[in-house]
C-alpha positions as CSV (number, residue, x, y, z in Angstrom):
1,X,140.6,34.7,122.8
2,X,139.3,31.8,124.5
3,X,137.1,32.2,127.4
4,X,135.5,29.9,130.5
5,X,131.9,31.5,132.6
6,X,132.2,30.1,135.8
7,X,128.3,31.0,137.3
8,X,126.0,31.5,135.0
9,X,123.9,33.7,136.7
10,X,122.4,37.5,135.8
11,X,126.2,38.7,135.5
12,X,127.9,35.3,133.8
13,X,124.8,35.2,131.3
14,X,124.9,38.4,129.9
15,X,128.4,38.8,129.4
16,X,129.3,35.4,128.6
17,X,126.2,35.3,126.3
18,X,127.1,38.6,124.8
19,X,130.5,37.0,124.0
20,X,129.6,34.2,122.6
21,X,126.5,36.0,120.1
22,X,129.6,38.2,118.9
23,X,131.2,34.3,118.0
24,X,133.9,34.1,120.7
25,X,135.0,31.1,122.0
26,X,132.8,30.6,125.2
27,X,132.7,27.5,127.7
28,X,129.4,27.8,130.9
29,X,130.7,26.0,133.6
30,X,127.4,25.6,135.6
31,X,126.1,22.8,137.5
32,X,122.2,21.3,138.3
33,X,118.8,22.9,136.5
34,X,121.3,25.7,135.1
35,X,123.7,23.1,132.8
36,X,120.6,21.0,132.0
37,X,119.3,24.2,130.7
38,X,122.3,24.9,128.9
39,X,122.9,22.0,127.3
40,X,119.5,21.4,126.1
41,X,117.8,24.8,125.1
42,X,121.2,27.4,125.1
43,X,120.9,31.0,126.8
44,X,118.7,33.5,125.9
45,X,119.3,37.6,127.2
46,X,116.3,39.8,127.3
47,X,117.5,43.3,127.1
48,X,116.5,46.7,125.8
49,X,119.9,46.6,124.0
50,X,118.9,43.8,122.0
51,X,117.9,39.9,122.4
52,X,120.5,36.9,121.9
53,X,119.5,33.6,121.6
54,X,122.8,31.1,121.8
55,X,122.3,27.7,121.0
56,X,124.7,24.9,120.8
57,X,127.0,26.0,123.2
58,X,129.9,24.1,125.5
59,X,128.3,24.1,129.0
60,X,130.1,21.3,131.0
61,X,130.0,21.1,135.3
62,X,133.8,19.6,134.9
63,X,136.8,22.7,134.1
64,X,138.9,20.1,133.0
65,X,136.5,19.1,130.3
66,X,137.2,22.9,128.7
67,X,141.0,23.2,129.5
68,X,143.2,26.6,130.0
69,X,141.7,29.9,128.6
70,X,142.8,32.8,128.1
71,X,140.2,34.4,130.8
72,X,137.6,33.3,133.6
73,X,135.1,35.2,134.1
74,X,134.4,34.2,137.8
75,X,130.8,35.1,138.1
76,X,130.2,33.5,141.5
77,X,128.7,35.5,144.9
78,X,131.3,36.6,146.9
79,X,130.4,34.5,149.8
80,X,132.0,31.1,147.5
81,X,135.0,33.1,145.9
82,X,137.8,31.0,148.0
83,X,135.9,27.7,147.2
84,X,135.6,28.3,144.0
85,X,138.6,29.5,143.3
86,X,140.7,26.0,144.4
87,X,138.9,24.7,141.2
88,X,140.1,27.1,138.5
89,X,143.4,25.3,138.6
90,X,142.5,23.3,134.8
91,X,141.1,26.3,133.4
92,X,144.8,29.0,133.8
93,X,148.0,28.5,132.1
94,X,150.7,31.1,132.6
95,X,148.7,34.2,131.2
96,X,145.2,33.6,132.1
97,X,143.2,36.2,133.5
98,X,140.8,36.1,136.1
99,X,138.0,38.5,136.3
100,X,136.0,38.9,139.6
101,X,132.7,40.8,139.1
102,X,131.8,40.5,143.2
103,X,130.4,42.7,144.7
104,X,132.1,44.2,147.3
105,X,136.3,45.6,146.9
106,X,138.2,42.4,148.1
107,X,138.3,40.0,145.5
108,X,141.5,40.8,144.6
109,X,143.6,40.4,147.4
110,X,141.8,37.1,148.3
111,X,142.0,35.7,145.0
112,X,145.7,36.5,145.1
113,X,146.9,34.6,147.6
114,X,145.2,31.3,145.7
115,X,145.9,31.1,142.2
116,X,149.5,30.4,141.6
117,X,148.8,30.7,138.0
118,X,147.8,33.6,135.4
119,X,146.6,37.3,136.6
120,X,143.5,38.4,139.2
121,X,141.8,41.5,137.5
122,X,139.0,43.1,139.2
123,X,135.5,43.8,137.4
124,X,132.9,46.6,137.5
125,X,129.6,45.1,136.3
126,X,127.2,48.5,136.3
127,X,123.3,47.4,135.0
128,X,120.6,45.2,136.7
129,X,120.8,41.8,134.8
130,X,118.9,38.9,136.6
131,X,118.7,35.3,136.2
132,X,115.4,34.6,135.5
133,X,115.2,31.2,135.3
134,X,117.6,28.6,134.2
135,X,120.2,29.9,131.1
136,X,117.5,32.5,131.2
137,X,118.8,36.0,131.9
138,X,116.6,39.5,132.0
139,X,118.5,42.9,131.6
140,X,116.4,45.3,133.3
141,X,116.8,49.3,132.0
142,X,119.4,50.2,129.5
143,X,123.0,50.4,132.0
144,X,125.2,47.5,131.2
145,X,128.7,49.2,131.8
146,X,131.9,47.2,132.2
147,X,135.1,48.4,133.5
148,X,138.1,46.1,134.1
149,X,141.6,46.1,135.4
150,X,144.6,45.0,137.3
151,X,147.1,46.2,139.9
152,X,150.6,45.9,137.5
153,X,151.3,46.6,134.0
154,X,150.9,42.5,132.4
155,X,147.5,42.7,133.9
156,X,147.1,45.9,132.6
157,X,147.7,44.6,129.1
158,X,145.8,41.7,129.3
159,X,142.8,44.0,130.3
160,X,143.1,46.0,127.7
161,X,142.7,42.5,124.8
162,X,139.5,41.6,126.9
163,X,138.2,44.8,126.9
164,X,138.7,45.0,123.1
165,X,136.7,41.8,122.7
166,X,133.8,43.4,124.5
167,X,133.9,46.1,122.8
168,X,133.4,44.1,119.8
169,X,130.4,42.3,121.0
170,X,129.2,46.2,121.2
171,X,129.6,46.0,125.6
172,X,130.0,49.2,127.1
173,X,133.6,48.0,128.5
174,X,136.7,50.2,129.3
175,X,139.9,49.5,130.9
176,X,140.2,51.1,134.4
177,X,143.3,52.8,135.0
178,X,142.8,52.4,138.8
179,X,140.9,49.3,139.9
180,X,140.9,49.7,143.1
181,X,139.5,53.1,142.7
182,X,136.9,52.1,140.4
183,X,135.5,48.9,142.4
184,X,135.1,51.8,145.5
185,X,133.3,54.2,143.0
186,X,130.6,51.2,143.1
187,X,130.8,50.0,146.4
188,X,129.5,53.7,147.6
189,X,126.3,53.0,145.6
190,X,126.0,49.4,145.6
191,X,126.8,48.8,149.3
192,X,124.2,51.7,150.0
193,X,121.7,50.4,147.4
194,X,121.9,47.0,148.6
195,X,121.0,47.5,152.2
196,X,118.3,50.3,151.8
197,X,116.4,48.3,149.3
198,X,116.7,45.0,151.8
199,X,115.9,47.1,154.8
200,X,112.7,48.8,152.9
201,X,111.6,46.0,150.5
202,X,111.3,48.3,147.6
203,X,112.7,48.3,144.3
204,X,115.1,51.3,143.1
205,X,112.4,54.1,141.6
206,X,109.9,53.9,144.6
207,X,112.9,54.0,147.3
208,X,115.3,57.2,145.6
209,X,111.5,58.9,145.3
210,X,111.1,58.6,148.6
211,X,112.8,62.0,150.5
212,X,113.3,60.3,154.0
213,X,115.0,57.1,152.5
214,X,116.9,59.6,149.8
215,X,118.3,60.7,152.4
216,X,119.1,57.4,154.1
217,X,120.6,57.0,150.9
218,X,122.8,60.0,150.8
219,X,124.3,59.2,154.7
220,X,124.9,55.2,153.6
221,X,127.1,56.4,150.9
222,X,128.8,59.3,152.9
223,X,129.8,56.7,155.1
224,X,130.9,54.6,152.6
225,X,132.9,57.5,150.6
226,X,134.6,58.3,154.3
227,X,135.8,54.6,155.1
228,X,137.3,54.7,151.1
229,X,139.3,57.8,151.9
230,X,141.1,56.8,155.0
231,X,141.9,53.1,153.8
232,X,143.5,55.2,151.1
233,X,141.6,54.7,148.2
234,X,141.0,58.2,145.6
235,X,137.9,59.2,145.1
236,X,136.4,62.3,143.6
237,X,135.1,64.7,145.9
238,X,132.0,64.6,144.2
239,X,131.1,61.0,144.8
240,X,128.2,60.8,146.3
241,X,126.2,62.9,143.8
242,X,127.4,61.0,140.7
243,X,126.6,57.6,142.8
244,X,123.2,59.3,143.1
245,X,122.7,60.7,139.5
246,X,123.6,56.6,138.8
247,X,120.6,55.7,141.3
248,X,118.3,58.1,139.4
249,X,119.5,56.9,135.5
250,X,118.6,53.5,137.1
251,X,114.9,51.5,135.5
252,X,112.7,52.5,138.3
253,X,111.9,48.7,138.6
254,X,115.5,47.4,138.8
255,X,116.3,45.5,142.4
256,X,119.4,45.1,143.9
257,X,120.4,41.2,143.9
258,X,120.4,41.3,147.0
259,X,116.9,41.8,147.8
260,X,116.3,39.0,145.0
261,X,118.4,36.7,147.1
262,X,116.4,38.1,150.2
263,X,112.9,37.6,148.5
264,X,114.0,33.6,147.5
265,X,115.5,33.0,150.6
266,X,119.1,32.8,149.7
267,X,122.1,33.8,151.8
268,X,122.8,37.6,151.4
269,X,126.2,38.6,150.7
270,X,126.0,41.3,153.4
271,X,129.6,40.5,155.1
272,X,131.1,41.9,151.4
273,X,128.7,44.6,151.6
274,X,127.8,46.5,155.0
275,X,130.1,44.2,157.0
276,X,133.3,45.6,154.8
277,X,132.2,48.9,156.1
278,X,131.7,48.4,159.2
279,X,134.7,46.5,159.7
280,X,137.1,49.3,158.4
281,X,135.0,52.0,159.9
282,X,136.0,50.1,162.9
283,X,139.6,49.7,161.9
284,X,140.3,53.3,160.7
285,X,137.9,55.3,163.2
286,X,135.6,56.1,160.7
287,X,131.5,56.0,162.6
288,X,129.2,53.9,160.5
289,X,125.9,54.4,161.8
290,X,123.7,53.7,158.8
291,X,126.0,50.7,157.8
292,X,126.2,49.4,161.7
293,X,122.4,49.1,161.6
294,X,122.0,47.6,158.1
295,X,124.7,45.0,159.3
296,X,123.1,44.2,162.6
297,X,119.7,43.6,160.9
298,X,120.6,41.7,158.1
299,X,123.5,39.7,159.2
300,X,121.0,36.8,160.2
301,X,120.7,36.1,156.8
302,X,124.3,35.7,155.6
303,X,125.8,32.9,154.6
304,X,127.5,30.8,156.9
């Protein structure tokens, strides 16, 4: 299979570097300090699970320089989905796939009303992996989990041949059987996680420690878990403690990025995060007090 990383960031490095160490076909579609970097030194990972070192790859700012592939990986924040999307255009033919690893549980539905060509599958990146520097990437801990899927059958399939290329670059990847499910299984943790640690200015181990903010913790994703279950979505019942037994198998040093974006000044996705919640808390009656507040302090720093 042929594949294009659009964003080369912690999520687009690692996987796309991951692919291309196993010898896939891999084009970086980056831009500034980040192609430079490419194009002159390659990508280098970091991780407990092993070091990769890529050099000589295809890093290019232009798609139409790489051509249709058989998947995007759409590593962008979810703040410049849309925008990013109208370029994709060179990169599809009929049977692409496009993976979006956002955080938050939308980008389906807003990637589907844009690209009139291949198939939007939704992406579960579990594992703190940060971009260190430019095509430098830093996998903090030992999670790297990747779960991917669509909502019809062709998707499905096509899912199922990326998932089996992962697999072969020895990623943790599986195909979800409900992706809709599974991008709500994260958004209880990560929604929670992302706001508690921006709110506090601590890093994962020091906040979950912590009994008053463990259990700011525990409300966040109660609230979270509530809003899933009356906009329809299944969940176990059991969510919140396997959200938390995630939290505590987390490196105690790992930061939500987030609070990265937070500490360098960058625009916080918190509309995808908080905002989602507290919009269909609104929507569906659903009270969102931990969420409301996290929202109202943070929003200042959003993109605009």
């Amino acid at each position: 299979m042929k594949f294009a990383i659009v964003g080369v960031g912690g999520v687009g490095g690692y996987y796309g570097g991951r692919l291309a160490a196993g010898g896939f076909d891999v084009s970086f579609i980056a831009r500034g300090k980040t192609l430079k970097a490419l194009c002159a030194h390659g990508l280098s990972i970091e991780s407990a699970l092993g070091d990769v070192r890529v050099r000589d790859l295809r890093a290019t700012d232009r798609p139409a320089n790489v051509g249709p592939v058989d998947a995007v990986l759409l590593c962008v924040k979810a703040y410049d989905l849309e925008s990013v999307a109208a370029s994709l255009k060179p990169l599809l033919h009929k049977d692409s796939a496009v993976l979006c690893p956002q955080n938050g549980v939308d980008a389906i539905d807003r990637l589907t009303t844009i690209l009139t060509r291949g198939h939007v599958l939704g992406a579960v990146a579990y594992g703190n992996t940060l971009r260190v520097g430019p095509g430098r990437v830093k996998h903090v801990g030992t999670l790297a989990r990747l779960r991917i899927g669509g909502r019809d059958d062709p998707a499905q399939e096509i899912a199922a041949q990326i998932t089996g290329v992962f697999k072969s670059c020895e990623v943790d990847a599986q195909v979800a059987d409900d992706i809709d499910a599974a991008l709500w299984r994260k958004f209880v943790l990560f929604s929670v996680m992302s706001a508690a640690c921006c709110l506090s200015g601590l890093p994962t181990g020091t906040l979950r420690a912590d009994p008053e903010h463990r259990s700011m913790l525990v409300r966040g994703m109660c609230e979270t878990a509530a809003v899933a279950h009356a906009h329809g979505v299944k969940l176990e019942s059991d969510i919140v403690e396997r959200s938390l037994e995630i939290v505590d198998g987390m490196a105690a040093e790992s930061l939500p990025s987030m609070l990265v974006d937070l500490r360098d000044g960058r625009p916080l996705e918190i509309e995808h995060l908080s905002g989602t919640v507290v919009r269909l808390g609104n929507e569906l009656g659903v009270d969102v007090p931990f969420h409301s507040a996290a929202y109202g302090a943070l929003k200042k720093h959003a993109h605009v």
